[in-house]
C-alpha positions as CSV (number, residue, x, y, z in Angstrom):
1,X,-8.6,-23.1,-20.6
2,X,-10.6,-26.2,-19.6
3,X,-12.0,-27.4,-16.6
4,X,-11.8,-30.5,-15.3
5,X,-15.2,-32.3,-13.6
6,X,-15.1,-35.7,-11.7
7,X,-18.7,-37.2,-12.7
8,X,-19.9,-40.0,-10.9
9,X,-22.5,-42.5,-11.7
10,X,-23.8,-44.5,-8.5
11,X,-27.1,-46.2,-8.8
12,X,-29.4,-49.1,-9.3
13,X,-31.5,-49.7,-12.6
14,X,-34.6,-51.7,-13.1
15,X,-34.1,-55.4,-13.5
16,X,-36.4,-55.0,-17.0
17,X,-33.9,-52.9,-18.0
18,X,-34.2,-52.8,-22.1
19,X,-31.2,-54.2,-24.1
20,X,-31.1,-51.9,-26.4
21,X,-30.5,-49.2,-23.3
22,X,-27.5,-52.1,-21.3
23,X,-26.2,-52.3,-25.1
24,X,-26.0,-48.1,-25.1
25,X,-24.3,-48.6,-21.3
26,X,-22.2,-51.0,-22.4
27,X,-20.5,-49.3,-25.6
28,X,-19.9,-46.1,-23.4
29,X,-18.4,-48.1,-21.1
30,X,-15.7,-49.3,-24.6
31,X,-17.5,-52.8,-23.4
32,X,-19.6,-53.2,-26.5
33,X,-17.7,-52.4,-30.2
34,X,-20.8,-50.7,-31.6
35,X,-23.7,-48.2,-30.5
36,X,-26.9,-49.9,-30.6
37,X,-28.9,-49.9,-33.9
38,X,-31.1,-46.6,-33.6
39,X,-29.1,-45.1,-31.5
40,X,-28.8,-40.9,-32.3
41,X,-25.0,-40.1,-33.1
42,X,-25.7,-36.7,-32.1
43,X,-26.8,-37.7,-28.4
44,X,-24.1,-40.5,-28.1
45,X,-20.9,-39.1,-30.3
46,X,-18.6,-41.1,-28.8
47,X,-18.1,-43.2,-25.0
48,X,-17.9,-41.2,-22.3
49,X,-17.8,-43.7,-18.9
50,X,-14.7,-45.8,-20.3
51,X,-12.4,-46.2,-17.0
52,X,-9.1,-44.0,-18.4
53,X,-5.7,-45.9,-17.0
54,X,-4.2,-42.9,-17.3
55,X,-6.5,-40.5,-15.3
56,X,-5.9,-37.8,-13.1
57,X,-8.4,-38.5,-10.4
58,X,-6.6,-39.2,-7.3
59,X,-7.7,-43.2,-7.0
60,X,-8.0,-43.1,-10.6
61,X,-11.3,-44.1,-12.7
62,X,-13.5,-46.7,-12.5
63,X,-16.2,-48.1,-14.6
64,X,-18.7,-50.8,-14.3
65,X,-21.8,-52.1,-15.2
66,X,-23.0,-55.2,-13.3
67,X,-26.3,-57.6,-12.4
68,X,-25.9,-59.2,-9.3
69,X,-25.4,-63.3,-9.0
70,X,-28.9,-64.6,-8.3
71,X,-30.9,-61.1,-10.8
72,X,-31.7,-57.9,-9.0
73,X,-31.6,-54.4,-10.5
74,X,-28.8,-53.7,-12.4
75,X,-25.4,-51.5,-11.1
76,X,-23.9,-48.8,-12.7
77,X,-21.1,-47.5,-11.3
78,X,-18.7,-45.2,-12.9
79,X,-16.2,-42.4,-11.9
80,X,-14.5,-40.4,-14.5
81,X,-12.7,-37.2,-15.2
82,X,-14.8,-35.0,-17.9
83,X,-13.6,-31.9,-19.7
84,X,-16.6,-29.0,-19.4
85,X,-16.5,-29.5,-23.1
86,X,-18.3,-32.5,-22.4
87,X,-20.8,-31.6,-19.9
88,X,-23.4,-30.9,-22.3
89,X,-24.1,-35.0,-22.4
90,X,-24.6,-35.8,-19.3
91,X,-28.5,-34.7,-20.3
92,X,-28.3,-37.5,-22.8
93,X,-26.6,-40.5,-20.1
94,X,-29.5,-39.3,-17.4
95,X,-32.3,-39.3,-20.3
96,X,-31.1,-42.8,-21.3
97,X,-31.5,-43.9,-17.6
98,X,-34.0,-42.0,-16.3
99,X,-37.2,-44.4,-17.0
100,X,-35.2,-47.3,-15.3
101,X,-33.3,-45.5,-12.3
102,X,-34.0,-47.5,-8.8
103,X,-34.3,-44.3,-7.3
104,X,-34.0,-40.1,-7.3
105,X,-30.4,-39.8,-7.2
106,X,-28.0,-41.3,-9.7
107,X,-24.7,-39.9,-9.2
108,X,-22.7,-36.3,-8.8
109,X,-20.3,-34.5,-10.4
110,X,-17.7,-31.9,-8.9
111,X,-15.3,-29.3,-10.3
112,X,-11.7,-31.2,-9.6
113,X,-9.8,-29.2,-7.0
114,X,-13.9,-28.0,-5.6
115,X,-15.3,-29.4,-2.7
116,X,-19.2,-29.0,-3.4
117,X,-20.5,-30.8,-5.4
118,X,-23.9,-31.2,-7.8
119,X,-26.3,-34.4,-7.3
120,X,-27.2,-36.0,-10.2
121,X,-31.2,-36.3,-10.3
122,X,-34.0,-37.8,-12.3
123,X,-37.8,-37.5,-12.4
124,X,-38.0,-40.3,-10.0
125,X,-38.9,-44.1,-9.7
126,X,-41.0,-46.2,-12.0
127,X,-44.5,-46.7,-10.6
């Protein structure tokens, strides 16, 4: 039997942030129709931060990404119910947004029905 993870995605990215990496946001979010061109099947099978209408997370899921009125970093912002199946590329999301996280701390996830939970990290701001 599966279990169920809510993973959240809460943070800023840099305003410079490459197309090709907003395009790779976008499709997992079912906003785009296509991966990006050069984008590795294997690391991105198939979206993953698509808001589900039908979710089981009390409040339900949510999914955005977003720039500001006016330019700023970019907002990601996503909350979605994952099978552990699916854990496994969550390495992939954080590697695509590492180099352009606003910060340490991008997110968390938590066992559903768990009430600790695991930060989401990367290596840290861009210089």
């Amino acid at each position: 039997m599966s279990s169920h993870y809510e993973v959240v995605f809460d943070c800023a990215l840099a305003p410079d942030t490459p197309a090709a990496v907003l395009h790779a946001l976008r499709w997992h979010l079912e906003e785009a129709a296509e991966p990006p061109a050069g984008t590795d099947p294997g690391d991105h099978a198939y979206p993953l931060l698509a808001a589900d209408p039908h979710s089981r997370l009390p409040g339900g899921d949510t999914a955005e990404l977003r720039r500001p009125t006016g330019g700023g970093p970019w907002e990601l912002r996503t909350r979605n119910l994952w099978l552990d199946d699916d854990l496994g590329a969550l390495t992939d999301l954080l590697d695509l947004i590492a180099p352009y996280a606003q910060g340490v701390r991008v997110g968390f996830l938590r066992e559903v029905g768990a009430e600790e939970t695991t930060v989401l990290t990367v290596g840290g701001p861009r210089p």
